[in-house]
PAROTI-623211 format. One line per 10 residues: number of its first residue (from 0); their letters; for each residue x negated, y, z negated of N, C-alpha, C, O, CB. Coordinates in steps of 0.1 Angstrom, whole numbers, m for minus. Each point is the difference from the previous one (the first is absolute). Glycine has a CB too. Layout:
<vogus>
NUM = A = X Y Z X Y Z X Y Z X Y Z X Y Z | ...
</vogus>
This chain:
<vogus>
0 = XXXXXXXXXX = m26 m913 1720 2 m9 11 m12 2 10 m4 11 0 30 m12 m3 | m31 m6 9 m10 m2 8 3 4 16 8 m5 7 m14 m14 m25 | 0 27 20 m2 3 14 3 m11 10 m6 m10 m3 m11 25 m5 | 24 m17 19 m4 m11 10 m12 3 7 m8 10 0 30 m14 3 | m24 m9 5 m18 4 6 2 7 11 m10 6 5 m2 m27 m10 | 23 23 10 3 13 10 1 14 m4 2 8 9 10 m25 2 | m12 21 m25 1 9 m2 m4 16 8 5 12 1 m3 m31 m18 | m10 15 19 m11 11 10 4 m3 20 m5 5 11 m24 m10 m36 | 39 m4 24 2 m5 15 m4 m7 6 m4 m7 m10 7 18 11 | m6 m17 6 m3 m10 8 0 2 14 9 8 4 m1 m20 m20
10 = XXXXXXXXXX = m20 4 25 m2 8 19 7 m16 4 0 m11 m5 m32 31 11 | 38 m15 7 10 m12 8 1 11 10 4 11 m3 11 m30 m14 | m18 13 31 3 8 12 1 m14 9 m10 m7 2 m4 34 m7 | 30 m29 11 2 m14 8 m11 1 15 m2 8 9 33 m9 m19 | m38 m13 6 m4 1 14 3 m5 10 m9 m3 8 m1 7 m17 | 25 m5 11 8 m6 10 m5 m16 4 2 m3 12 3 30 m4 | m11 m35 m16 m3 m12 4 12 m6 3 1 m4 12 m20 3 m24 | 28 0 4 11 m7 0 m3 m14 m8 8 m9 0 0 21 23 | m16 m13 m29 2 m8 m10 6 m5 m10 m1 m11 m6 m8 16 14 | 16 7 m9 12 m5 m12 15 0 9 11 4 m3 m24 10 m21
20 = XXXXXXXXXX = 8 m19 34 19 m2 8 m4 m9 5 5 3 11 8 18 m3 | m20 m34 m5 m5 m6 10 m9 m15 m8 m5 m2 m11 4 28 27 | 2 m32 m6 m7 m15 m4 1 m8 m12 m2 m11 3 m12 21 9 | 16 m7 m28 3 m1 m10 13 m4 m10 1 8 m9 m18 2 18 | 28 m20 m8 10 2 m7 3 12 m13 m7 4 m9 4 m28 19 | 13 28 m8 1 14 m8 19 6 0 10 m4 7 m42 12 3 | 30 1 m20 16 3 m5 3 12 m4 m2 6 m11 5 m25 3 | 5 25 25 1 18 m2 18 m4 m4 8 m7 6 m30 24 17 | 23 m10 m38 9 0 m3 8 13 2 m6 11 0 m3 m29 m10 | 22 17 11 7 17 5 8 1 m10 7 m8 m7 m5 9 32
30 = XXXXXXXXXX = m2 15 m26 10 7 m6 16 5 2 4 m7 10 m25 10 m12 | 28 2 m2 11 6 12 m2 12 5 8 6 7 7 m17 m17 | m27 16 5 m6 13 8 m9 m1 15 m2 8 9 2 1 m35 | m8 m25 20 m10 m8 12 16 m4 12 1 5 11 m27 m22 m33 | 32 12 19 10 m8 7 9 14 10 4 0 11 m2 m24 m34 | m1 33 16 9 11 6 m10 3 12 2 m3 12 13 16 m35 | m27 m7 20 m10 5 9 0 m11 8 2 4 12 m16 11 m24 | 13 m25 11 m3 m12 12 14 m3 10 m1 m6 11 m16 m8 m31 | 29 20 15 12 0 3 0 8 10 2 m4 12 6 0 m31 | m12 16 16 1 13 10 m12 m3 5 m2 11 4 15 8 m15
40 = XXXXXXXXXX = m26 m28 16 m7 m2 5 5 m7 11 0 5 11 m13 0 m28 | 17 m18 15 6 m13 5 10 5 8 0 m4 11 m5 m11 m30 | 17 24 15 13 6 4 7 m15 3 2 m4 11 m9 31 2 | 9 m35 m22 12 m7 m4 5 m5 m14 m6 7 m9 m1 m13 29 | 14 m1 m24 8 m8 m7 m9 3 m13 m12 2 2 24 m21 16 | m7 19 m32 m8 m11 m2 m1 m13 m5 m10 m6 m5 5 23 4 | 18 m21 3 4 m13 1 m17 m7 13 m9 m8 m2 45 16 m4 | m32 m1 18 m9 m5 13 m14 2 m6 m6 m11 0 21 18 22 | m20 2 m27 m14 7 m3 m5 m11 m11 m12 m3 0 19 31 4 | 3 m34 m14 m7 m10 m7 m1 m11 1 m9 m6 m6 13 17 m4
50 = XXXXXXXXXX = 10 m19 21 m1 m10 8 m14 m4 10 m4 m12 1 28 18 m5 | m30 6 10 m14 3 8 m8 4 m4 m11 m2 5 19 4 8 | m7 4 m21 m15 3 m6 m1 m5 m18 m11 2 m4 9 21 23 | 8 m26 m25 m5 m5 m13 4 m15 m3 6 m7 8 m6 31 m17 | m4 m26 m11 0 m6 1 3 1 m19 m2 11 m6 m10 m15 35 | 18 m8 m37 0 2 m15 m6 m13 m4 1 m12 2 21 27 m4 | m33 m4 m4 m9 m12 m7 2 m3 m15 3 10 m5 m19 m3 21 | 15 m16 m24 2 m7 m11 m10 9 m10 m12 2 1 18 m28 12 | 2 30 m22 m9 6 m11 m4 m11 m11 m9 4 m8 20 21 12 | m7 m33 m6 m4 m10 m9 8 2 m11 m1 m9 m8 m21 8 16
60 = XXXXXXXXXX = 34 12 m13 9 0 m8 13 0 7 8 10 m1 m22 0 m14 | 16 m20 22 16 2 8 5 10 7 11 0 5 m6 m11 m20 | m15 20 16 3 9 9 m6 1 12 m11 m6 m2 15 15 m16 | m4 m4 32 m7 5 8 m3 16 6 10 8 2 m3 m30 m1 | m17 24 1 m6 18 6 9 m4 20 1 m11 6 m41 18 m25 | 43 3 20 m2 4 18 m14 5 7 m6 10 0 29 m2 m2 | m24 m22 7 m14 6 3 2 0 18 9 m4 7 m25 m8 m32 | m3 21 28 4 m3 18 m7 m18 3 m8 m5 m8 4 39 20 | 8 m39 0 m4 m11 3 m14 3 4 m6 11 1 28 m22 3 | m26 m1 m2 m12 0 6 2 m10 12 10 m8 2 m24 15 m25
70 = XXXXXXXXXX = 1 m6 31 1 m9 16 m8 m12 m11 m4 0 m12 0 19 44 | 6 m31 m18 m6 m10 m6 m18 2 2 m6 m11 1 32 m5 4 | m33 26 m5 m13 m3 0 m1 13 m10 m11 5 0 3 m19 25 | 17 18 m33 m2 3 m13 3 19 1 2 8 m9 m22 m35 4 | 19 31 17 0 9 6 11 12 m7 5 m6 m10 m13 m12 31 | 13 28 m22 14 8 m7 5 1 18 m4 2 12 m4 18 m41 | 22 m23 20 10 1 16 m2 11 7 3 2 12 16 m14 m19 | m24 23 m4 m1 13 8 m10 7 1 m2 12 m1 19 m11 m4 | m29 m14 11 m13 3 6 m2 m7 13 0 m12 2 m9 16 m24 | 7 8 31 m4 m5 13 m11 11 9 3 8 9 21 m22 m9
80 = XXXXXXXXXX = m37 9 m5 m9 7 5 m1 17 m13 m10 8 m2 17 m22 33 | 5 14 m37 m4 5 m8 17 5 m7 10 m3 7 m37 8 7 | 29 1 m27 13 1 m5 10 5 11 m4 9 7 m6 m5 m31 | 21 m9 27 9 3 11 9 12 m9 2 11 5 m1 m38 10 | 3 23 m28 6 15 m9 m6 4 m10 4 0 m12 15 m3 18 | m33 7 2 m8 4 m11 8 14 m9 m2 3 m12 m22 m13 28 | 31 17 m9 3 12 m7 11 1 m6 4 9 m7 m17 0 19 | 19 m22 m7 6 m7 m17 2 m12 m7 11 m5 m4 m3 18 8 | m21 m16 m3 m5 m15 m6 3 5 m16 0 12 m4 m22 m22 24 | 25 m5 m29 4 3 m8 m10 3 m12 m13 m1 1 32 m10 11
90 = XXXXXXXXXX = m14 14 m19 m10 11 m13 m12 m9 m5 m12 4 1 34 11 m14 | m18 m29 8 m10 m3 1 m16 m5 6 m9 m5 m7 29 7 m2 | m20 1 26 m8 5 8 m6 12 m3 m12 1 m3 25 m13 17 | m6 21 m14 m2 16 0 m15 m2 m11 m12 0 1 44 15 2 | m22 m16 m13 m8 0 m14 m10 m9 m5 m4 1 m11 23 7 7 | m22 m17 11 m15 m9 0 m16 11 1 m5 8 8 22 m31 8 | m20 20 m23 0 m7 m14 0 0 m14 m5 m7 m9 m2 3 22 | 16 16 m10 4 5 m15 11 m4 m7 8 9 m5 m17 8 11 | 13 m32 m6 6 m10 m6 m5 m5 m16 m11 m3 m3 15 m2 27 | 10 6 m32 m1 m2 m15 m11 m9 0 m12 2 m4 36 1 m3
100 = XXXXXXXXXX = m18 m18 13 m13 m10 5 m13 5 m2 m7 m4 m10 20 m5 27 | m16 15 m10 m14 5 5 m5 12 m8 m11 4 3 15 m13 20 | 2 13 m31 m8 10 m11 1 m4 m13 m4 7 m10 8 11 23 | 4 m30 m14 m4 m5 m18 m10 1 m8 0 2 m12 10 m14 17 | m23 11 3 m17 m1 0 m5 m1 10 5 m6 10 m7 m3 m27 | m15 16 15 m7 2 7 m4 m16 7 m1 m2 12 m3 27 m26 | 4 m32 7 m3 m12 7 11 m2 9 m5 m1 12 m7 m10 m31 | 26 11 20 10 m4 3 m2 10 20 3 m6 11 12 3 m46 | m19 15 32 m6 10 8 m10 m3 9 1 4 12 5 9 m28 | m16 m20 10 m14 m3 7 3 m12 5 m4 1 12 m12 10 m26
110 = XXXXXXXXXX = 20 m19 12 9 m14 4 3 5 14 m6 m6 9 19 m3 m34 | m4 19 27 4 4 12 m9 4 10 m1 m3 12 19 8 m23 | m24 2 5 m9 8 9 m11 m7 9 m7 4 10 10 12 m28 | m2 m30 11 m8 m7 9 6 m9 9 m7 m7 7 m8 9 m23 | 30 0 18 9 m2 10 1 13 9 m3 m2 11 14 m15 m25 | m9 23 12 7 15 4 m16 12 8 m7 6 m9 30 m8 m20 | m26 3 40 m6 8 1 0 14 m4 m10 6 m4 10 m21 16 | 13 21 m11 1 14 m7 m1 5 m15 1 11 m6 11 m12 24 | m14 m11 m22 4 2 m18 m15 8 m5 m8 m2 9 26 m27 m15 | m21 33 1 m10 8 m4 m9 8 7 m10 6 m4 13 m19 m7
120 = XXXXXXXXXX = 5 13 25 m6 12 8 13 14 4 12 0 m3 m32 m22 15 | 15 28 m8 9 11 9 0 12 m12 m8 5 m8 28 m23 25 | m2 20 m14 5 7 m7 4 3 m13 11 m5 m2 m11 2 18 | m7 12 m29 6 m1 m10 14 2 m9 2 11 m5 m21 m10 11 | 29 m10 m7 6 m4 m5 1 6 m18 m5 m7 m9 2 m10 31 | 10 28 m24 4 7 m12 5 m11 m9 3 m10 7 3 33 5 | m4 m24 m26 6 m6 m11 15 6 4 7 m8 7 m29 6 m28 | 26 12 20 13 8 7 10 m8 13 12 m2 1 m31 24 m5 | 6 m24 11 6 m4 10 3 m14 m2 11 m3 2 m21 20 11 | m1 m27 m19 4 m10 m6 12 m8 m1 6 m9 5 m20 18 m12
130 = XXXXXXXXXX = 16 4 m8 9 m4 m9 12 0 8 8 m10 m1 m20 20 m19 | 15 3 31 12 1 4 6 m11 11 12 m1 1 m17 23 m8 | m8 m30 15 3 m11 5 9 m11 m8 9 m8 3 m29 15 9 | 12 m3 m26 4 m17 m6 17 5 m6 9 m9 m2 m40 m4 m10 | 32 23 10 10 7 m5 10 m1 13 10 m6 m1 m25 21 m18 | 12 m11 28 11 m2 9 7 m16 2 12 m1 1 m25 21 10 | 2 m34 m12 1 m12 4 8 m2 m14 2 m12 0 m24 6 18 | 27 12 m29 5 m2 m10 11 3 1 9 m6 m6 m24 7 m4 | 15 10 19 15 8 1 8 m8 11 13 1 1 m24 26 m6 | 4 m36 14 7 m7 10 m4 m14 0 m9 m5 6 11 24 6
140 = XXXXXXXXXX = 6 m23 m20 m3 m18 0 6 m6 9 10 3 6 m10 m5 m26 | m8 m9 24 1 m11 7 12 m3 m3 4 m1 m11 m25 m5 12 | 30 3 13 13 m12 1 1 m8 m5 m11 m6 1 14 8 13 | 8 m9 m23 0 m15 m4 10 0 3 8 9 3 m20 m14 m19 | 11 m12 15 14 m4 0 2 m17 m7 m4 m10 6 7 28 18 | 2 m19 m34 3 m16 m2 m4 m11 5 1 2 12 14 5 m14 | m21 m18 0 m3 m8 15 14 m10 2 8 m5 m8 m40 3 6 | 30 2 14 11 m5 7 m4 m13 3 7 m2 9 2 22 0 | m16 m29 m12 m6 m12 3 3 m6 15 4 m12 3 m2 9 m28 | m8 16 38 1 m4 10 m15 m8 5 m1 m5 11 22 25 m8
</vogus>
């Protein structure tokens, strides 16, 4: 079997642009591990917590993810001036850009990078460490639920 092109690791060090929370339509989907932390962040419901802050978007097989909303200028509800729970924003934040997405291929990688200021700079990023990101995002799937044709 073939090596991935990360095998040796990959440099990503955030450079707090905020470009991946901001200006751009986009879809942070949660876990029930994303959702608990945001729980004990929020300190309410989560009946209230998903009424105000999310949102279920259409997967295209009759199902929908819990996702967070976004403002109307495209913005994450939980950016203002900069992440309001950053320290427990949900995993798929954390873990940018070491998304299945984004390491299929090297093209798939370079694609980003010419979005992403940090992507091939900073810090090196172990295969190890990698793996265990993508391994964790395996171990905690995204919410579904039926769609409800609201």
């Amino acid at each position: 079997m073939d090596k991935p092109f990360w095998s040796e690791g990959l440099h990503f060090s955030c450079q707090r642009c905020s470009g991946c929370c901001r200006h751009e339509p986009g879809v942070v989907r949660l876990s029930e591990a994303d959702l608990e932390r945001l729980l004990r962040w929020a300190d309410c419901s989560r009946e209230d917590f998903i009424d105000s802050y999310c949102r279920w978007v259409d997967r295209g097989d009759g199902t929908e993810n819990l996702c967070l909303r976004e403002k109307k200028n495209y913005d994450c509800i939980l950016w203002d001036q900069s992440c309001i729970a950053y320290e427990s924003r949900p995993f798929q934040c954390s873990s940018y850009p070491f998304w299945n997405s984004l390491l299929q291929d090297e093209d798939w990688w370079a694609a980003n990078a010419a979005d992403c200021p940090g992507v091939n700079r900073g810090a090196l990023h172990g295969p190890e460490e990698i793996e265990a990101l993508l391994e964790r995002r395996r171990r905690e799937p995204y919410i579904v639920r039926e769609k409800t044709g609201r």
